[in-house]
N, C-alpha and C positions, 0 to 999 in steps of 0.2 A: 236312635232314628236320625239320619242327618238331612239336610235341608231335600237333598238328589231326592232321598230314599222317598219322603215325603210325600212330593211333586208326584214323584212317579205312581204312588198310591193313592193319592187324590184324583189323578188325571191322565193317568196312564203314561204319560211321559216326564219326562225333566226339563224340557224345556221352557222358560220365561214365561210365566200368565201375565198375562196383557192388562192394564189398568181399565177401572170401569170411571165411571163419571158420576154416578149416585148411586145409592144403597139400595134401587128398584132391584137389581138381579138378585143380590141376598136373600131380600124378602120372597121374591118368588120361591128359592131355592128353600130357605126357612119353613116358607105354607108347605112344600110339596112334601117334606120330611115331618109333618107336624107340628110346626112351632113347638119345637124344645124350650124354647126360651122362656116362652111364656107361662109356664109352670114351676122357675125358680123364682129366688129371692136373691133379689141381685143389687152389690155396693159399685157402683160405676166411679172411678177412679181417672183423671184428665188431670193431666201438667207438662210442664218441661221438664223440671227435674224435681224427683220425690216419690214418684207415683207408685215406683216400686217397691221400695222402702216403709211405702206406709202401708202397699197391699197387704208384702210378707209378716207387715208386723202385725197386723190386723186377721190373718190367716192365725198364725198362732196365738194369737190370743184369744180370739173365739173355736181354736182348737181345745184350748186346755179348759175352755167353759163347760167342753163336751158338746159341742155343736163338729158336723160334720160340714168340713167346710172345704169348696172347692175354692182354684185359684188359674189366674188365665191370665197369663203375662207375655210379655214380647219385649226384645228380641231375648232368645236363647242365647247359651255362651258354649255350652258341646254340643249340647243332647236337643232335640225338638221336642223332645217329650218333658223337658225341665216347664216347659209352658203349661200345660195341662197337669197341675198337682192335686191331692186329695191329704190334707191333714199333713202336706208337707212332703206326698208320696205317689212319685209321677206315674203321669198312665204308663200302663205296659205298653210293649208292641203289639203284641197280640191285639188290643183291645183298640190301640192306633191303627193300626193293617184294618179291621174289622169294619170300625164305621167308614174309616175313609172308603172301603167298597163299596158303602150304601147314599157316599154322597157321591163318587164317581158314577153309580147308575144312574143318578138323576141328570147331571149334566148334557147329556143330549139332547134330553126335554126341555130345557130352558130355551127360551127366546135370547136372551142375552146370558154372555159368562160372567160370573164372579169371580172377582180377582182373587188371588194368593192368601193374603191376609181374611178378605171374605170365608173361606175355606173354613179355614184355620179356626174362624169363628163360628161357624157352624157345624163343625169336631165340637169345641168346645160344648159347645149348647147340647148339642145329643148327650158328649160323653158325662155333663154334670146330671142332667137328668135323666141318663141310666141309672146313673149310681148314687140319685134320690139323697143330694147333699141339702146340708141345711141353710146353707149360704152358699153366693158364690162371687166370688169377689173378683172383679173384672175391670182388667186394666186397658187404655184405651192405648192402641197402637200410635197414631198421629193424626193430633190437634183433635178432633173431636165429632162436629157437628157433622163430618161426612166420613168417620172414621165405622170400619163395621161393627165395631161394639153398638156403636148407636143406632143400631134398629132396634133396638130391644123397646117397649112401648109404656113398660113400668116398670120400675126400679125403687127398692126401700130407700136409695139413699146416693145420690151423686156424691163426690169430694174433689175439690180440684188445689193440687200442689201449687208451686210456684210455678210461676209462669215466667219465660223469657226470649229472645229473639234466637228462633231454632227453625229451621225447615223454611226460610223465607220466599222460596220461590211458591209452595205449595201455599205455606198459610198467613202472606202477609208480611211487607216491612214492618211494621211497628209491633209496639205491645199492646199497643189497643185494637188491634187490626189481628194478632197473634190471639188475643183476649177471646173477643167474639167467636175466633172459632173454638176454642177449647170448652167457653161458654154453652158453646152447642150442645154439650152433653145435658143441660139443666132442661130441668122436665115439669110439665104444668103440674102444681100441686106437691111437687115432692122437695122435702126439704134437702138442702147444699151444702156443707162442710168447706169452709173457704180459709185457706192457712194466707194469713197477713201480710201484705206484702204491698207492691208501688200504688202511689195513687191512681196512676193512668189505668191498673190490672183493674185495681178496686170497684172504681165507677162504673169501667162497664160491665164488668160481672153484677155490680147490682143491681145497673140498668136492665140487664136480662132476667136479672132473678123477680124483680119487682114486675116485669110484663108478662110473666109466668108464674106469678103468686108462689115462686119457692121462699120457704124461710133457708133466709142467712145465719147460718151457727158461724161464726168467726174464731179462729185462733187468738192469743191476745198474748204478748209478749211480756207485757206488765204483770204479768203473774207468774211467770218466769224466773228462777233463780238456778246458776248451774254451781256447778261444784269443782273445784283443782281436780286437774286427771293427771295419774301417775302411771306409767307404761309396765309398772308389773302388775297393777290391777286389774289394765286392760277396759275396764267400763267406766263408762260418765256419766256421775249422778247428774239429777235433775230435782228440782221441787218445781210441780205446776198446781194452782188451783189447792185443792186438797190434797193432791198427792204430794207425801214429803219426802225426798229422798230414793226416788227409785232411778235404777240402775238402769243403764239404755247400755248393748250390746252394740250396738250401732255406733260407730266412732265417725267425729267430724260435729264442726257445731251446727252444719246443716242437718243432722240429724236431731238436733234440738227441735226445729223447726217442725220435722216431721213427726215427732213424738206427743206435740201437741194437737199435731192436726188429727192422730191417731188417738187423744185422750180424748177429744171433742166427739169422732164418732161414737167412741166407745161409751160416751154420755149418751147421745142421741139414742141409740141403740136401746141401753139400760130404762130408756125414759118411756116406750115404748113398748115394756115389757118382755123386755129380754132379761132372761138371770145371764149375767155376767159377774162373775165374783171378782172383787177386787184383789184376792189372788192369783186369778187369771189374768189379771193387765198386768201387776207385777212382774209375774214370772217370766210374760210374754213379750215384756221389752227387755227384759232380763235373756231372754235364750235364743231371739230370734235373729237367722242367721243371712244372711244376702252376697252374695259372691260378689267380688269385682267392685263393693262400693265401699271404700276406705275400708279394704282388707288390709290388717298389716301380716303379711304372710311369714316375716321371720322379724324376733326384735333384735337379734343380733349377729350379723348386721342390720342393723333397721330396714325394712321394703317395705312399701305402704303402696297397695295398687288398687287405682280407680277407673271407672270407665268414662269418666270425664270426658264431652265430646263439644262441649260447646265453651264459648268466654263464661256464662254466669256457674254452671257446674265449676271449671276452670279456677274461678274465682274463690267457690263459695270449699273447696280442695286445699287450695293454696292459706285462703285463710285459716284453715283448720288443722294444717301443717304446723302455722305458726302460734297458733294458739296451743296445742296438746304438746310440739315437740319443740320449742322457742330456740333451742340450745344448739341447734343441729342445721349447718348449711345444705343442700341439697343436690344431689344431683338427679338428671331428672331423663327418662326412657322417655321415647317420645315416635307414637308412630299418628296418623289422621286420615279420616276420608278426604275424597280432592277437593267437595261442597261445603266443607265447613270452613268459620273463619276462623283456621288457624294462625295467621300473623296474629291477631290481637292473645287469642292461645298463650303464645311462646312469650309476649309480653308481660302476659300476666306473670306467667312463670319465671322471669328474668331474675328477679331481685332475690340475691342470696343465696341463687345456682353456681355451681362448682363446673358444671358440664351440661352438655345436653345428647344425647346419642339418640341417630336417627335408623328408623327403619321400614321399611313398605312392609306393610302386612298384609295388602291386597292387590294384586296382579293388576285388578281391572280398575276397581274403584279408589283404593290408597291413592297416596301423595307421593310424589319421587323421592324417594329418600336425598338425592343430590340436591335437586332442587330444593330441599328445604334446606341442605344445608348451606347451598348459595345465596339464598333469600335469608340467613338467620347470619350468619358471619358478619354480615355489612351491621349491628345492631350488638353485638355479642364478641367479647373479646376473650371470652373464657375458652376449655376446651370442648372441641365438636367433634364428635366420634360417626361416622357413618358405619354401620352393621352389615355386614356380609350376611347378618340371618338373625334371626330373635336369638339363639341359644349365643353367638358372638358375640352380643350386644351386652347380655346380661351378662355373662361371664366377663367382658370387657369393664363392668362396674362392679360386680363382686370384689374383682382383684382391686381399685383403686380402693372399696371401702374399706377393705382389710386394712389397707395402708394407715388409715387416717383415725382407726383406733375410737370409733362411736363418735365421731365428730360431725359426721355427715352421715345421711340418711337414701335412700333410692326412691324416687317417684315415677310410679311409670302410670301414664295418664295417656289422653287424647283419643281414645278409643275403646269400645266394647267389643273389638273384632278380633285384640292383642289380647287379651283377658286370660282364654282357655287357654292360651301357648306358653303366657307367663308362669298361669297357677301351675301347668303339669310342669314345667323346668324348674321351678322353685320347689315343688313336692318331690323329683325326684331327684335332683340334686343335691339342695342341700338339708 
């Protein structure tokens, strides 16, 4: 199902829904279909970056408990229906065409429309409680407190990743200002999953959680021990807490982070009477799969592809380059939305790059590919490749890495919109 097909089944057309200002039309829209929502058990999920990471890991691992578990993620990277999964196994179309028929009838009756995303969220909610999941683990689109996940009125369990400067015109210069909204998700009486991170995120997360009587579960680093990673392995151990030595599928040490914050719920969870065996977290950080987030899609030649969109993903990429693969200089694919801050991006990525190759992956909203290579030359003395097309680009760094005989590595970063075009040219060529 692709984004067109969607639209046109939700609303009869394809053209652009229009933003709302609060989450009143949802809820109209919600009462008139039944509140679906209010009949699941739902882990409400808010961050910059992680959020997904920790869903899909938390989807499989209360899958293999034998809980039927749904999952409700954003953005997709082919399929629209990759959002709406069941045990790791996406809605059909059929079953997408279906409900969206039965939220399309309702839309005339609304006093005001729900936007796009709103929709999307009320698919979700019918389609988890048709099909009578046992969890449903719901990821929060952007920032939070006015995000449409957040009409939901009870929830087993908030969790909020790390937080960083992202979407600044929507939710805020700062991090503390960024904070309060993603904060929004915390709910009276219900306890919060908070993975460790700056002072300035810390305080006011707790300042909300404490005027809303949530308990704080915190992440803790201190109990953290990683392990040498060797690239025929492929996995990174870990010891947290009690756990000694389990294997994380998840590559990057920003997946450390996220692996805790996922041991933390899966405590909360167990503590509250859920059977959860300790062979289902096991196996579950063990086999749990996420596209696009530090995939290495070939090791030889080495390509390691991330959807990287902001400076602290950027960062937390880059570090994890240099930590797993120390030996290897870099050359680096590089396409961006126009709103993001890509200069500081391309800085992060500077040290230890061989090249950089530029490319528009989006008509309307991408970056020029020229202009960023006029803007990056004045800073960059290495070479700069501008792309006639994604398949030039990479074929354009295939041939150099063959040259250079595993000495250099491919990064292709700066967006989630290049993702699906790399993985199919990398599946079918080489």
């Amino acid at each position: 199902m692709t984004r067109e097909e969607s639209r046109k089944a939700l609303c009869g057309s394809t053209d652009p829904i229009p933003e709302r200002s609060d989450l009143q039309p949802l809820r109209v829209l919600l009462q008139r279909l039944g509140n679906p929502e209010k009949s699941l058990r739902i882990i409400h999920i808010a961050g910059s970056n992680g959020k997904g990471s920790v869903a899909v890991s938390l989807q499989n691992i209360l899958t293999l408990a034998g809980y039927k578990t749904g999952l409700h993620t954003s953005p997709h990277l082919e399929s629209m229906n990759e959002r709406f999964t069941i045990d790791g196994v996406q809605i059909s179309d059929a079953d997408y065409l279906r409900l969206s028929n039965l939220i399309r009838k309702e839309l005339p009756l609304l006093p005001s429309m729900p936007n796009e995303f709103d929709l999307l969220t009320a698919l979700a909610f019918l389609y988890f409680k048709e099909q009578n999941v046992d969890f449903l683990i719901l990821e929060v689109g952007l920032g939070g407190r006015l995000d449409g996940t957040n009409v939901i009125e009870k929830k087993l369990l908030s969790i909020i990743c790390h937080i960083g400067l992202e979407h600044t015109a929507i939710l805020g210069n700062s991090l503390s200002e960024i904070a309060q909204e993603k904060g929004g998700i915390i709910l009276d009486g219900t306890p919060t999953v908070l993975m460790q991170q700056s002072d300035e995120v810390m305080q006011v997360i707790r300042k909300i959680a404490k005027e809303k009587n949530s308990k704080l579960i915190l992440s803790n680093s201190r109990f953290l021990h990683s392990y040498p990673f060797y690239l025929d392995n492929g996995y990174q151990y870990f010891t947290y807490k009690d756990r000694k030595e389990y294997a994380l599928s998840l590559l990057g040490d920003y997946q450390l982070d996220n692996a805790m914050v996922v041991c933390e719920a899966v405590d909360y969870l167990k503590s509250i009477g859920f059977r959860i065996p300790e062979d289902a977290v096991k196996l579950g950080l063990y086999t749990t799969e996420w596209k696009g987030r530090f995939e290495v899609l070939k090791k030889n030649p080495l390509i390691v592809l991330d959807g990287a969109h902001n400076p602290q993903a950027i960062t937390a990429v880059v570090r994890s380059v240099e930590m797993l693969f120390p030996k290897y200089k870099k050359r680096v694919f590089f396409s961006v939305m126009q709103d993001k801050n890509y200069t500081e991006m391309l800085r992060i990525l500077k040290n230890n790059s061989l090249s950089f190759t530029f490319f528009q992956v989006d008509s309307v909203r991408g970056m020029d590919a020229c202009a960023l290579k006029e803007l990056w030359e004045k800073e960059f003395d290495g070479e700069i490749h501008l792309a006639k097309s994604l398949e030039d680009g990479l074929q354009w760094n295939f041939e150099n890495l063959r040259n250079e005989e595993g000495k250099a590595l491919l990064l292709c970063v700066g967006s989630l919109y290049q993702v699906s075009g790399i993985r199919r040219y990398c599946r079918e060529n080489l």
